[in-house]
C-alpha positions as CSV (number, residue, x, y, z in Angstrom):
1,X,-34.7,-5.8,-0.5
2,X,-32.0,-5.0,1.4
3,X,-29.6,-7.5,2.9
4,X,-27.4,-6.1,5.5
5,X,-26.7,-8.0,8.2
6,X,-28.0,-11.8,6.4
7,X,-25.3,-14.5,6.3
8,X,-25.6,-16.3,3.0
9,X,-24.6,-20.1,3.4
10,X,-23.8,-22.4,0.9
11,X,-24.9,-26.2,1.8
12,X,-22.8,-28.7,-0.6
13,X,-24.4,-31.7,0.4
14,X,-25.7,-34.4,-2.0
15,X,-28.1,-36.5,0.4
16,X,-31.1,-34.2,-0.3
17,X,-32.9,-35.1,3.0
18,X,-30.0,-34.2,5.0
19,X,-29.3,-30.8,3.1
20,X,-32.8,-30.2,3.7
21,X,-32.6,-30.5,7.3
22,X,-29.5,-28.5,7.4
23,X,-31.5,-25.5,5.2
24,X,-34.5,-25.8,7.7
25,X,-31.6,-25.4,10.9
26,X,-29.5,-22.6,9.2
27,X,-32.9,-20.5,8.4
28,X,-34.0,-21.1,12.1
29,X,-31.3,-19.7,13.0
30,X,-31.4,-16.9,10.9
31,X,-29.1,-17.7,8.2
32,X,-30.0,-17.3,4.3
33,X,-29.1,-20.5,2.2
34,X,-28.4,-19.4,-1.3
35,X,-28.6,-22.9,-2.5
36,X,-27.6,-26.6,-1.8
37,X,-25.5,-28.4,-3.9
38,X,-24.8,-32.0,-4.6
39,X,-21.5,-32.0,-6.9
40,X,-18.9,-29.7,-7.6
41,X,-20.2,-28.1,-10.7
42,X,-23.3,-27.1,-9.2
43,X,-21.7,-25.8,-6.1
44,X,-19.3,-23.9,-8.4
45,X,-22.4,-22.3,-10.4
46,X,-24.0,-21.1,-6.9
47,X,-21.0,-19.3,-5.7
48,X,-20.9,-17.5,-8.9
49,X,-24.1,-16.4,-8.9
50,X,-24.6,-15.8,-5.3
51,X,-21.3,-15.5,-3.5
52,X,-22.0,-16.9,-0.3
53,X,-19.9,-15.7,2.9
54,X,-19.6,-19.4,4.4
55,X,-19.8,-23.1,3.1
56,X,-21.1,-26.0,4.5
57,X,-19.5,-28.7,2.4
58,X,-19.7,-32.7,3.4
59,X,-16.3,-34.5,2.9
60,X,-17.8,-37.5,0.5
61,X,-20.3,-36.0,-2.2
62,X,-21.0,-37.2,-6.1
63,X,-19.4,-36.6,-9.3
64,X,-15.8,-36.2,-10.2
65,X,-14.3,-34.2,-7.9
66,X,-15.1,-35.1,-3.7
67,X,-16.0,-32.6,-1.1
68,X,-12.3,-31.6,-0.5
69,X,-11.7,-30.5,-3.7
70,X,-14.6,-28.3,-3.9
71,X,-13.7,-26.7,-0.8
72,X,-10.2,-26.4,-2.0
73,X,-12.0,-24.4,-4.9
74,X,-14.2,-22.3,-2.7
75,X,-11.1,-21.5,-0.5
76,X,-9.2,-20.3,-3.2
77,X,-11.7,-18.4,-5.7
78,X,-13.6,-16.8,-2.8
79,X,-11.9,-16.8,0.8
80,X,-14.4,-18.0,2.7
81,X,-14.6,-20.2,5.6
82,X,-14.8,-23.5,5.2
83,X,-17.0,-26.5,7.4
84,X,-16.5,-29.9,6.4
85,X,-19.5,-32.4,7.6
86,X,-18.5,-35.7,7.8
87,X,-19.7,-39.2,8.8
88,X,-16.7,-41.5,10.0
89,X,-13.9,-41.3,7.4
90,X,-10.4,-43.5,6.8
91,X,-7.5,-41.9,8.2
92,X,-6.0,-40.5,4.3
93,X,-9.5,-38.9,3.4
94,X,-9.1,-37.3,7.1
95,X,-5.5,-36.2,6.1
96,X,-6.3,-34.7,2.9
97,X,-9.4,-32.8,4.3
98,X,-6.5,-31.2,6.9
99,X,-4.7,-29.8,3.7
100,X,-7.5,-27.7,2.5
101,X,-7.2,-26.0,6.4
102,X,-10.8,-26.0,6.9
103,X,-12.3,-23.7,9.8
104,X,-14.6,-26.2,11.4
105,X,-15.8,-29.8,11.5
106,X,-19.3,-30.9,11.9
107,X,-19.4,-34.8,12.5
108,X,-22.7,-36.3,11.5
109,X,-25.4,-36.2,13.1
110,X,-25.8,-32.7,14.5
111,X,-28.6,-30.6,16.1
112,X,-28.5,-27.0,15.7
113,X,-26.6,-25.7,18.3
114,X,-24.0,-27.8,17.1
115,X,-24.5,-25.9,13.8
116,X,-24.7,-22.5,15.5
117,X,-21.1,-23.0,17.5
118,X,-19.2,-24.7,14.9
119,X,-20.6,-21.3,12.4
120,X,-19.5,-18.9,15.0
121,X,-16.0,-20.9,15.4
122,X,-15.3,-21.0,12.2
123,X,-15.8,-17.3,11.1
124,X,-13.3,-16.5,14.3
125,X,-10.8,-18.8,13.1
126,X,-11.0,-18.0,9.8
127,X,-10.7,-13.9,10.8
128,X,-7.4,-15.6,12.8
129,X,-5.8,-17.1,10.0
130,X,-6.2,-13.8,7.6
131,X,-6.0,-10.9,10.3
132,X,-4.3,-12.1,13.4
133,X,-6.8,-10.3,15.3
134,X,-6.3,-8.8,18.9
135,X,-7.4,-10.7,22.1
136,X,-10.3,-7.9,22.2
137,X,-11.4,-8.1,18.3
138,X,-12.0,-12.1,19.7
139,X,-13.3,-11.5,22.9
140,X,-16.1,-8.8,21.6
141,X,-17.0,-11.1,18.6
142,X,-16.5,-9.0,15.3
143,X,-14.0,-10.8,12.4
144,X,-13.5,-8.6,10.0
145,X,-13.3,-10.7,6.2
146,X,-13.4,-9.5,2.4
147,X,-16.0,-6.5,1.6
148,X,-17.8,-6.6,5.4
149,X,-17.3,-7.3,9.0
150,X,-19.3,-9.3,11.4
151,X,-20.9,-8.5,14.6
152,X,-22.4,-9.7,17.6
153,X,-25.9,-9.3,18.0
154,X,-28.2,-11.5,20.6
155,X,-26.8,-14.8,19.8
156,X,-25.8,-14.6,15.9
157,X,-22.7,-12.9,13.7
158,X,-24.0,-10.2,11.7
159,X,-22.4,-9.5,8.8
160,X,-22.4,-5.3,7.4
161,X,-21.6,-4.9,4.4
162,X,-18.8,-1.4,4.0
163,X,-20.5,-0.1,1.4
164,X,-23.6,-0.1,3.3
165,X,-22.4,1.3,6.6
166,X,-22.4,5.3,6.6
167,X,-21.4,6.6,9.8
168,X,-20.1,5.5,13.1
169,X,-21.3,7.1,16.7
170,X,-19.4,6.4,19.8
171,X,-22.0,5.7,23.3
172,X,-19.7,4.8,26.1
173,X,-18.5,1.8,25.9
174,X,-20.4,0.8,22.7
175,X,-20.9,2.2,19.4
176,X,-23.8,2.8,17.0
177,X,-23.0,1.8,13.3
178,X,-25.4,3.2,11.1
179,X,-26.0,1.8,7.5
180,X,-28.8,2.6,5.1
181,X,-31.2,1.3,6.4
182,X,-30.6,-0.5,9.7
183,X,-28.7,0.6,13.1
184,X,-26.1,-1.7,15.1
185,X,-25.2,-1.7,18.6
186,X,-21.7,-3.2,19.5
187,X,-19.3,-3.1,22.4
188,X,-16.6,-1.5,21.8
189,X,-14.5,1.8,21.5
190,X,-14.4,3.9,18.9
191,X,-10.8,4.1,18.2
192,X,-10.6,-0.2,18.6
193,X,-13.4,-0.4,16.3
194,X,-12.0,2.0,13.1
195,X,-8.8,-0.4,13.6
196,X,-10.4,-2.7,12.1
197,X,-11.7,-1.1,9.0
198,X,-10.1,-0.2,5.5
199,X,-8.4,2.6,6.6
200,X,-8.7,5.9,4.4
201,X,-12.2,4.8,3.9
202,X,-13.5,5.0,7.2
203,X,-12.0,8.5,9.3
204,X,-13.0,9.6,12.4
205,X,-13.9,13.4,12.6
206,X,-15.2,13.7,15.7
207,X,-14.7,12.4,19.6
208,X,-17.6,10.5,18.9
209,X,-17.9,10.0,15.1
210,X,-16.4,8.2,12.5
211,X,-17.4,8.3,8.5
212,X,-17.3,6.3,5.3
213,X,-16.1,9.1,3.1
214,X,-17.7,7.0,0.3
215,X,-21.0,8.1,1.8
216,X,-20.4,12.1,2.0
217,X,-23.2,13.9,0.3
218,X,-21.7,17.6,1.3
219,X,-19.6,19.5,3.7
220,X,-20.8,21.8,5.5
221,X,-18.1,24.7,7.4
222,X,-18.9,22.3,10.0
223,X,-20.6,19.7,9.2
224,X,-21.0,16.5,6.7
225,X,-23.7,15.6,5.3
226,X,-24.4,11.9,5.1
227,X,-28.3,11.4,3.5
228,X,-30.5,12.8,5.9
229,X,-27.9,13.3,9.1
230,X,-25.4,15.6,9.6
231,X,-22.0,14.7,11.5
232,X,-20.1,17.1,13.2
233,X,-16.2,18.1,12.5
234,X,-13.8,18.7,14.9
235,X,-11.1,21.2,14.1
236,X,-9.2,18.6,15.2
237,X,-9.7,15.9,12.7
238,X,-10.4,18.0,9.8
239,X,-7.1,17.7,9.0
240,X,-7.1,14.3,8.4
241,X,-10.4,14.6,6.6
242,X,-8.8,17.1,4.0
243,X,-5.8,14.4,3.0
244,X,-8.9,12.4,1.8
245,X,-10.9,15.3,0.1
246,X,-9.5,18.0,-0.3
247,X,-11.2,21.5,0.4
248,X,-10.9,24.7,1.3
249,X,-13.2,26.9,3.8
């Protein structure tokens, strides 16, 4: 099945009623939890296997090595934003949770919307921290991070995948993104929106269209193909196409 547009959350949590509550909130709210963890070793093992695109990680959890260390780990190993939950804590736990530069706090208890707003937060701080994004890449909602950027849609960040998103179409003040097998509406320009994608991978060729030259199935004299669309070309953009993939009509 495909996945595009799920955000996979780790919970690291080793009070199992609480991390069940928090897997109950985080699926209500559309969110897939790829596991729950109660030590390091086992939240090590699930980011492995699943590579999650956020953590959830409490402050004070068993075995040898605390909360802030495995965040430490999951900052380093997979660059992904980090939200400590925490009860009340001495001041030097406190200190040494500020050194792992977490994106988000969530003191204990919580309700969902709590949840929700602390998850948004912390993907646009952590897009911050790597990008330094523009005042309009914060104020229209997408964060760009690893292999995919997120979105706004309704009330949640959705995450695409680039290797799943095949062709761009600009509408006005919003653009379509196309991927395999789903369609995204966002606001924003065309040119603001390839700004913030790998560039050479994603070209525009059109006014209104922009490609992921990984997804090209053929060229047409005036056309690309891209599965069962075809995208015009500009004459004046083909140029730009042709430092990419080079051909000759």
């Amino acid at each position: 099945m495909n996945e595009t547009g799920i955000i996979k959350i780790l919970v690291i949590e080793d009070e199992l009623l609480i991390a069940e509550d928090i897997k109950l909130q985080l699926e209500e709210l559309g969110y897939r939890v790829t596991g729950t963890a109660s030590s390091f070793n086992e939240a090590q093992e699930l980011a492995v296997a699943e590579t999650p695109d956020l953590a959830l990680v409490d402050i004070m959890i068993s075995g040898n090595k605390d909360g802030i260390e495995t965040a430490g780990y999951l900052k380093k190993h997979f660059e992904i934003p980090i939200i400590f939950l925490t009860s009340l804590a001495d001041k030097a736990t406190v200190d040494r949770a500020k050194q792992v530069n977490p994106d988000g706090y969530l003191v204990k208890p919580f309700n969902t919307n709590d949840l929700y707003t602390t998850i948004e937060i912390a993907f646009s701080n952590h897009a911050i921290k790597k990008d330094k994004p523009s005042e309009h890449d914060q104020q229209s909602g997408s964060f760009v991070l690893k292999d995919c950027i997120f979105i706004k849609k309704d009330y949640l960040l959705v995450k695409i995948r680039f290797d799943e998103l095949m062709f761009i179409k600009a509408e006005g003040n919003y653009v379509e993104i196309y991927c395999k097998d789903k369609k995204f509406l966002t606001r924003s320009t065309l040119k603001d929106f390839l700004q913030k994608l790998p560039a050479g991978r994603f070209i525009q060729v059109h006014k209104s269209y922009a490609i992921n030259i990984e997804q090209i199935d053929a060229i047409e004299y005036s056309n690309i193909i891209i599965g069962k669309e075809s995208i015009p070309i500009s004459r004046s953009f083909i140029d730009d196409l042709k430092k990419q993939i080079p051909f000759d009509f």
